[in-house]
Structures are given as C-alpha cells and as structure tokens.
N, C-alpha and C positions, 0 to 999 in steps of 0.2 A: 796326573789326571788324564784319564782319556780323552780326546782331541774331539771336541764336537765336533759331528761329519754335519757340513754344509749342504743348507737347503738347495736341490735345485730352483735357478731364480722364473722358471716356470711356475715351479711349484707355488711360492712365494705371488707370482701374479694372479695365481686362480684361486689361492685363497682370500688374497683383497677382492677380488672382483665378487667373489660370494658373501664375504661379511658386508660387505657395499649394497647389496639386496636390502632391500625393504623384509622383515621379519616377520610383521604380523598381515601379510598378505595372504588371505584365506587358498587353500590350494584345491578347494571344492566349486569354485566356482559360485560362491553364495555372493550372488548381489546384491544390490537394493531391488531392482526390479523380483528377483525370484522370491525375498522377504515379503515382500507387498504381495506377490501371488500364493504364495502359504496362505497370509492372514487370510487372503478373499476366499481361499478354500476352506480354510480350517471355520471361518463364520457364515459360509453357504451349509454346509455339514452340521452345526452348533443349530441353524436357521430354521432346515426341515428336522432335525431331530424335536426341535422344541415344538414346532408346527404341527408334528405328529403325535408328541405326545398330548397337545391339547385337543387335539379330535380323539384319542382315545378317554380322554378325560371326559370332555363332553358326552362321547357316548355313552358311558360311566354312567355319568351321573344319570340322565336320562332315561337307560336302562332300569339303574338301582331304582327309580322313582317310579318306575310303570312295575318292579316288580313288589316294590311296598304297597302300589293301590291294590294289586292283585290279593296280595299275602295281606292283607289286615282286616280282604272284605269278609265279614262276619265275625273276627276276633272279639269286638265289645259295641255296644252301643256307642252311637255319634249324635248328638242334636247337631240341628243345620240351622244357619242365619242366610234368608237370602236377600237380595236389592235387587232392583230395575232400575237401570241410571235410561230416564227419558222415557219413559214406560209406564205402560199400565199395567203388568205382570207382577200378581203377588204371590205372595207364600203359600197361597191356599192350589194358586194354579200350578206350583211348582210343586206341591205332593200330589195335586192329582194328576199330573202329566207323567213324573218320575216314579212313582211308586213309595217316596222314598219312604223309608224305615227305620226310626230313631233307635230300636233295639238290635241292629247292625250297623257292623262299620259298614260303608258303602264302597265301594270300586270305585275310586275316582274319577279314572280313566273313562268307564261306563258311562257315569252319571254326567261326565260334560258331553257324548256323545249321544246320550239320549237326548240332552236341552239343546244341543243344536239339528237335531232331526224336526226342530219345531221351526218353520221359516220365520216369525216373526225374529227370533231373536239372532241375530249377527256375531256376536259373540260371549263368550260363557267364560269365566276363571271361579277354578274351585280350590280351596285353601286348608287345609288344617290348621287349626287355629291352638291351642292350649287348653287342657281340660277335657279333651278328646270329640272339641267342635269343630263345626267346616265351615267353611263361612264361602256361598254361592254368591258370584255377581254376574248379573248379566246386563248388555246392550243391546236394548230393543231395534231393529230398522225404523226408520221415521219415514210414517206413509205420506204420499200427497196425491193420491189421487184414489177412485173406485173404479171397481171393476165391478157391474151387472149384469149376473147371467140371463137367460130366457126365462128359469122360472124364479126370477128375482133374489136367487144368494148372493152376495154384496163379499165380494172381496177387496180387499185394500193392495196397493202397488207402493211398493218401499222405493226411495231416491235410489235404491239401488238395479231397481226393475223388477227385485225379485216380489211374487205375490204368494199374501198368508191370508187368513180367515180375517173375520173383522168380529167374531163373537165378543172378544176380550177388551173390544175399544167402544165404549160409554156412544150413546150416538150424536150428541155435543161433540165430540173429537172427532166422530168419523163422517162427518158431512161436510165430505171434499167432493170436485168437482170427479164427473163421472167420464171416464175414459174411455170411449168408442173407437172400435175398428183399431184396437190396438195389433201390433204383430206381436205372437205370442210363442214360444221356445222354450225347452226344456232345458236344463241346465246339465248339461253330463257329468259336472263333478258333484253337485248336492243333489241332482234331481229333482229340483225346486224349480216351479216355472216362471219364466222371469220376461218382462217387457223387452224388447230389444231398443236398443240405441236411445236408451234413457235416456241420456247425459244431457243433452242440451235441451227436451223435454224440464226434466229439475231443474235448470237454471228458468228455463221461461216462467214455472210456474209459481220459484222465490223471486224473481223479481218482480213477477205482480204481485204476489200478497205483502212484500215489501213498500214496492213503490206506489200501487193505487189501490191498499186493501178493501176500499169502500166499491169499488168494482167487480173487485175479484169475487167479493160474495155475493154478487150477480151470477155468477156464472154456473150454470148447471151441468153442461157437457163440454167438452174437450175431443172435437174429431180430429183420430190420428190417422183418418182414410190417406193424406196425403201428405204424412209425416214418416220421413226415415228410416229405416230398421238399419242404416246404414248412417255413424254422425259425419262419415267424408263427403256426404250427401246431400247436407244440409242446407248449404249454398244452392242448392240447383235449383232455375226458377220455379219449377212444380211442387218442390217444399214448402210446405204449408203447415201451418197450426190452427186451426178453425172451430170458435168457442161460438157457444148458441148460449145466450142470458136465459136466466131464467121465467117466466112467465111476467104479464105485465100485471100482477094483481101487483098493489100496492105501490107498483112505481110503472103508469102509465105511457112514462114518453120516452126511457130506458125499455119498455114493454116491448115498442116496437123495431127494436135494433136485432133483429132476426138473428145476426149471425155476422161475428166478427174475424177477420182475415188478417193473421200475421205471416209474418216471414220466419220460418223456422232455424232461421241463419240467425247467431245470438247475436251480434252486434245490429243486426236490423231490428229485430224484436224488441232491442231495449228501447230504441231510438221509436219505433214505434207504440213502445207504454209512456213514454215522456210523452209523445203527441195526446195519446187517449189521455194518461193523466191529466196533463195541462188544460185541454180542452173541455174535461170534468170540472174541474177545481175553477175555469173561471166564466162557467157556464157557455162555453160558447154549442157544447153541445147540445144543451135546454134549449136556449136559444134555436138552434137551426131543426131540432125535431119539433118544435112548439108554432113552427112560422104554421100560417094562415094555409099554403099550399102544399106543405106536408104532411097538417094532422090525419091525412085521411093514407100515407101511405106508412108502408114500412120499407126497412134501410138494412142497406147490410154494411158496416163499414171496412173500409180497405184502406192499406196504406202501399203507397209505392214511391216509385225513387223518382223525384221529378232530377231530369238530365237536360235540360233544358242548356244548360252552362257545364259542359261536362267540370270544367275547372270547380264548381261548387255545385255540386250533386247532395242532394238532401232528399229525406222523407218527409211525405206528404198524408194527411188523413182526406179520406173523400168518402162520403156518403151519397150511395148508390142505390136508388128506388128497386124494389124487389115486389114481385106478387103477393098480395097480403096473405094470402096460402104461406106463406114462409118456403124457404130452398132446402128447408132438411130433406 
C-alpha cells in the first residue's frame, strides 16, 4: 500500500484552529441591534402605508356619497320626515323654506345647504331612510335675548351671538330681555350677523333665569353700552352689564329700581346675583325701598368689592338715590 504522505504539522494546527471557530456565527454582520432596526423600519413603512390608505378610503367614501346625492336627484320620488330637537321649526316651515318636492329625489348635499343658510338653525342631518325616505333633523340655536330695531322688527340673539328673525318663535317664547347697544359683526364664514363676545353675556343671562327667575322677569333691557366685544376684557373696571326693570305697574317698589349694575367679569356677577337674590327672597330689599325716606326717590342698585381687609375681599349691594327722571 502506498505510504500516506504526512501532514505538514502547520498544516494540521490551522485546521484545529478553524474547526475551533464558532460555526454559526453570522458573517453579514446581522445583530440584535440591526434586527430591531429592520422591524422599526419595516412597521414605519406597514404605518403610513395603512395611514394612507385610510385617507384614501375616507375620501372614497365621501366622494361616493356626494356623488349618489348628485346622481339620484330626480331619479324617483322621496317623502321627507323632518324634527326640530329644541325648536319651533316644523314641517310646514321646512317645505316652504326648501322647496321641497316629494315627486323628486332631492340632492342631499343641496337640501342641507339650503337649511343651513337659515340662521336659526345650527345644525341640519339628512338621512335616507328605506322605502326611498329621508328623514331631516335639525338643531335649532337657543335665543336669549332681543334685538329692536328703529322701526320695531324684533330679532332674536342665539347663546351663540348669532342673530335670525323671531317670526317662527310664538311670542310666550320670545319675550326675552331686549339687548341695547349691542356690537354688532358679520360673520365671514356664514355671513350671518352675530353679537360679539357673547360668552360671558350667556353665562350672566343663565344664571339669573337660574338662580333668581322671579327677577329676571322684571327685566326689560340689558345695556351692552359698556360690555365687551372683547371676553379678555371683561375683568376691566369699566365692564359692565346694566339691566333697566321693567315699568312699576304692578310691582310699585321694584318700580323704582331704575337701573341695575353688574360686574361683567363672571365670578363677580354670580356673587353679585347671590347678593340681589338673597336680599329678594328675604325681603330685605322691600324693606329698604318701602322705608319712610325712600318712597319718594328712585335707586339704581350697584354692587362692589368692599377691600376694606384686603385678606377678605367680598361683594357688597348698595342702593344709590338717582333723579326720578331715571339715568337711561
């Protein structure tokens, strides 16, 4: 037999030293750290693809729905079911404002654009329903105040500032207090004309029909001469809210309370209907306009911050003699 030829013993030490290597050592360099940076890539990528394809989805749908209202107006007759949630607006106002026409289908799209070109109403959802019905609801604005003009048209002011006609509202509903020298502005996106710096106007005016409604419907005017068009404003000592009761027939010694002065800042004004309230409810205001040396004048009442102890600063009611002429 042929004589095995011998390894060189080099040889022999470099092939231990390589089978001595670790075997399933990656030779690409794949970490832990690079796996984890894959996954964060491959689920940012998965992230906006999905992200994407739900805004095309939505606008899909969207689309598809504006162009069914399109495509089906005049197809077939639709009867309409409509509601007023809070409202006085019926069905009969709703065909004669819209037009609408049971022996066409309607443009959906249209017909909730025409009901909100009416300021009264806030908002409008229009439905197809089965049987090839629509079923209209709308959310009226809730007034709280009047507007009268020079030659006496009577408009109403929504909590939201915005003002609409007052034909549709019974005159039980709409004899709310009348809003003088209000600041008045156009609205650039509905062009609907709207009260400015409403907001804490609506709060003053719920919490007195809240807290002392037996008052409140004394009250005939609401001057807004020296009330805010600005609510960062409202704090400022010249901010004011100044209500004039209404005549003394019937309630003689409330008659002569000319003209009442709040603080148009809401934490004052509450604190100041707690004082008017209180002093209603336990006569102490009967009392001090009924005394011997009053009945002959009239009062304007004011409330202010006695600071006497700045540590306890409180509001205070004071009734202030005024020229029986009245201060309007």
């Amino acid at each position: 037999m042929p004589r095995r030829q011998e390894q060189d013993p080099f040889e022999r030490i470099r092939a231990k030293e390589w089978r001595s290597l670790p075997q399933n050592v990656s030779v690409s360099g794949d970490t832990r750290a690079s796996k984890r940076r894959r996954v964060r890539n491959a689920s940012r990528t998965i992230s906006v693809a999905l992200l994407f394809a739900g805004i095309v989805a939505l606008f899909g749908y969207v689309w598809a729905d504006m162009m069914r209202g399109f495509s089906e107006e005049g197809a077939s007759g639709a009867a309409a079911e409509f509601s007023s949630e809070g409202g006085v607006l019926d069905e009969d106002w709703f065909r004669a404002w819209t037009g609408f026409d049971e022996s066409r289908a309607p443009n959906l799209n249209r017909l909730r654009r025409r009901l909100l070109e009416y300021p009264q109403i806030k908002e409008a959802d229009i439905r197809r329903l089965p049987g090839g019905k629509i079923r209209v609801s709308v959310r009226e604005r809730r007034p709280i105040g009047r507007l009268v003009g020079a030659d006496g048209t009577v408009r109403l002011v929504a909590d939201d500032g915005v003002i609409f006609p007052s034909e549709t509202f019974p005159p039980s509903r709409a004899m709310l207090p009348i809003f003088e020298d209000a600041k008045i502005a156009r609205d650039a996106g509905t062009g609907f004309e709207r009260v400015e710096g409403i907001g804490p106007l609506v709060e003053f005016v719920d919490e007195a029909r809240t807290r002392c409604l037996p008052i409140f419907a004394e009250w005939d005017v609401i001057s807004l001469k020296h009330f805010p068009a600005d609510p960062n404003d409202v704090a400022l000592p010249w901010a004011e809210i100044r209500v004039v009761p209404k005549s003394s027939a019937g309630n003689p010694s409330h008659g002569r309370v000319r003209e009442i002065v709040f603080s148009a800042e809401p934490k004052s004004f509450r604190q100041d209907l707690r004082l008017l309230s209180a002093a209603a409810a336990e006569g102490k205001l009967e009392e001090a306009l009924s005394a011997p040396e009053a009945r002959k004048k009239d009062y304007r009442i004011l409330f202010i911050t006695n600071r006497k102890n700045p540590a306890e600063e409180f509001r205070e009611l004071r009734l202030i003699p005024v020229p029986a002429a009245g201060t309007r």
